[in-house]
C-alpha distance (Angstrom), angle and dihedral (degrees) to the residues before:
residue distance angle dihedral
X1 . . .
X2 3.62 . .
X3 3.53 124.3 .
X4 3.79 123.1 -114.4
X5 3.37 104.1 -112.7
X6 3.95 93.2 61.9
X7 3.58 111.3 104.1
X8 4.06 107.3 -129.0
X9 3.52 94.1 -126.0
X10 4.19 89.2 61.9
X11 4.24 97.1 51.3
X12 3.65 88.7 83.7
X13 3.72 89.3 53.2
X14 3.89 99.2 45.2
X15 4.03 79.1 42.2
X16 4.10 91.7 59.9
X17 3.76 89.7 42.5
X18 3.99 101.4 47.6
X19 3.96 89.2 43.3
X20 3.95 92.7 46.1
X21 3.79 105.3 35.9
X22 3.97 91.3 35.3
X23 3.69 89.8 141.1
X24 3.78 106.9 33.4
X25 3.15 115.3 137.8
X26 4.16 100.2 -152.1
X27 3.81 123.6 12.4
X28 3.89 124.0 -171.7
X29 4.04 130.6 -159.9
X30 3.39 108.3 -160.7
X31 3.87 119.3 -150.3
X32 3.45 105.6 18.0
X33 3.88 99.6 -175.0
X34 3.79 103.4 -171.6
X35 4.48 88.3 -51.2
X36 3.85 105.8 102.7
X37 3.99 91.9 148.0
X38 3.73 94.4 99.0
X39 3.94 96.8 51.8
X40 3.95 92.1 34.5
X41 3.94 82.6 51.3
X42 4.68 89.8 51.1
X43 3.54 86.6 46.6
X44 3.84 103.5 61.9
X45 3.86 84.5 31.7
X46 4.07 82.9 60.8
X47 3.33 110.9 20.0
X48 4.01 91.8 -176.5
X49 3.66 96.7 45.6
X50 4.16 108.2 98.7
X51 3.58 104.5 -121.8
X52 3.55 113.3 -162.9
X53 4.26 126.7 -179.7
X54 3.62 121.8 -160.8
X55 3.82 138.3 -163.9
X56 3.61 140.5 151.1
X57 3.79 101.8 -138.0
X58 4.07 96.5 80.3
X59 4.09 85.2 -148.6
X60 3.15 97.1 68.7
X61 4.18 90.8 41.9
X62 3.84 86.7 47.7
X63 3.95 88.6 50.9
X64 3.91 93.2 42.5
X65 4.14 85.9 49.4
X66 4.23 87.0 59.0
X67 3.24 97.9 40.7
X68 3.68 105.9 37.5
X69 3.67 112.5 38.3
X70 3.80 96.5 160.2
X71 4.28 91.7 74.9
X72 2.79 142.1 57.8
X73 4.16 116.9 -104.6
X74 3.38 120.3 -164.4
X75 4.05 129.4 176.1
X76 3.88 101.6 -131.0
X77 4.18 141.0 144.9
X78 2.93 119.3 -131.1
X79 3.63 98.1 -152.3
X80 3.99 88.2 60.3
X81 3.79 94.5 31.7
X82 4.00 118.8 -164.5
X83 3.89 90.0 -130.2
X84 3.73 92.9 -155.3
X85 3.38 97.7 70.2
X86 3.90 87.7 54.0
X87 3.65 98.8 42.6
X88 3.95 109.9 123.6
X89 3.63 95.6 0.0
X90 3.83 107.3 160.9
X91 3.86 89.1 -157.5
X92 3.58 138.9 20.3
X93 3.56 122.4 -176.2
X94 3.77 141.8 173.7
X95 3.91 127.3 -156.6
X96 3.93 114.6 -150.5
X97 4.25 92.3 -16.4
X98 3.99 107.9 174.1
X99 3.86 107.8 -99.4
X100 4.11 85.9 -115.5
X101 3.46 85.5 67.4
X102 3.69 107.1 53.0
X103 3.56 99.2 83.1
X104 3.82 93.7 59.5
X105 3.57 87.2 49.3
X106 3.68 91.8 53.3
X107 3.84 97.6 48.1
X108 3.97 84.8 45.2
X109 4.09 89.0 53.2
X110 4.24 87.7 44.4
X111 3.88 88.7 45.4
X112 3.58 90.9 64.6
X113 3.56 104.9 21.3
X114 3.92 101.4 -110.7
X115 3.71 134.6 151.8
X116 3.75 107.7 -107.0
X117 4.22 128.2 -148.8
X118 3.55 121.1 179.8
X119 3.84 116.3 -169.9
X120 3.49 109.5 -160.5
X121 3.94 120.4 -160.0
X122 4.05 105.3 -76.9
X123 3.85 85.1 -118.3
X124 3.91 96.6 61.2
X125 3.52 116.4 105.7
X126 4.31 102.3 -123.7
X127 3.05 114.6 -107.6
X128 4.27 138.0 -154.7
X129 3.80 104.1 -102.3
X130 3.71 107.9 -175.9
X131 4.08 108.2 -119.4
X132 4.22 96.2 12.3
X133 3.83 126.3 92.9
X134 3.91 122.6 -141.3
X135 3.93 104.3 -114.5
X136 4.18 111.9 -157.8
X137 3.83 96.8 -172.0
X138 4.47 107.6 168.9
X139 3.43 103.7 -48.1
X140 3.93 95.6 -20.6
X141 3.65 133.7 98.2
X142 3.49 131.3 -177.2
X143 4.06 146.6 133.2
X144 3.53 133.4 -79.9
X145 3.49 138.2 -164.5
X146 3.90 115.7 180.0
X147 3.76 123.8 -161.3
């Protein structure tokens, strides 16, 4: 049972991720916006994974910290990662991250040797990216890179 504040179109998503990363020890979402659903959903899915959320505008971390007291928020950019907070990550994964962005995200992901999904807005066209696969899980779709 899903919660309520998980948007229908994500339970496929959290669905992938919970079935796949099972036994991961640490999981990050990076750019959170103001949309913690997704990684407040993983968390209560597995309750010993660390979840952790980051974004570089520190309202929406300070927002995410009231709301979401279960993970783990943490003001970060992406673009000058803090590389602790990555370090052994079995899965990082970005929901709706501008396109200009991916390629930090992947060198982030390579840096520390983590799986990688990008979930691009349902309304994008997909799109080639050179070492990911296009996942269609239910009604989701998204990219994967696999290390």
């Amino acid at each position: 049972m899903y919660s309520p504040g998980l948007p229908e179109e994500f339970v496929d998503f959290v669905n992938y991720i919970v079935s796949t990363y099972s036994d991961a020890l640490k999981i990050v979402e990076v750019g959170i916006g103001r949309f913690c659903a997704v990684a407040a959903e993983i968390k209560c899915l597995l309750p010993n994974t660390e979840v952790i959320v980051t974004d570089f505008d520190i309202a929406a971390v300070n927002e995410a910290k009231s709301l979401y007291p279960s993970l783990k928020v943490v003001k970060d950019d992406v673009e000058k990662p803090n590389i602790e907070l990555y370090r052994n990550a079995d899965l990082i994964y970005s929901i709706r991250a501008p396109p200009e962005l991916w390629p930090t995200i992947v060198n982030l992901s390579e840096l520390i040797h983590s799986d990688l999904i990008i979930r691009p807005l349902p309304t994008e066209t997909p799109i080639i990216i050179h070492g990911f696969r296009l996942v269609n899980f239910g009604r989701t779709r998204f990219y994967l890179k696999e290390i």
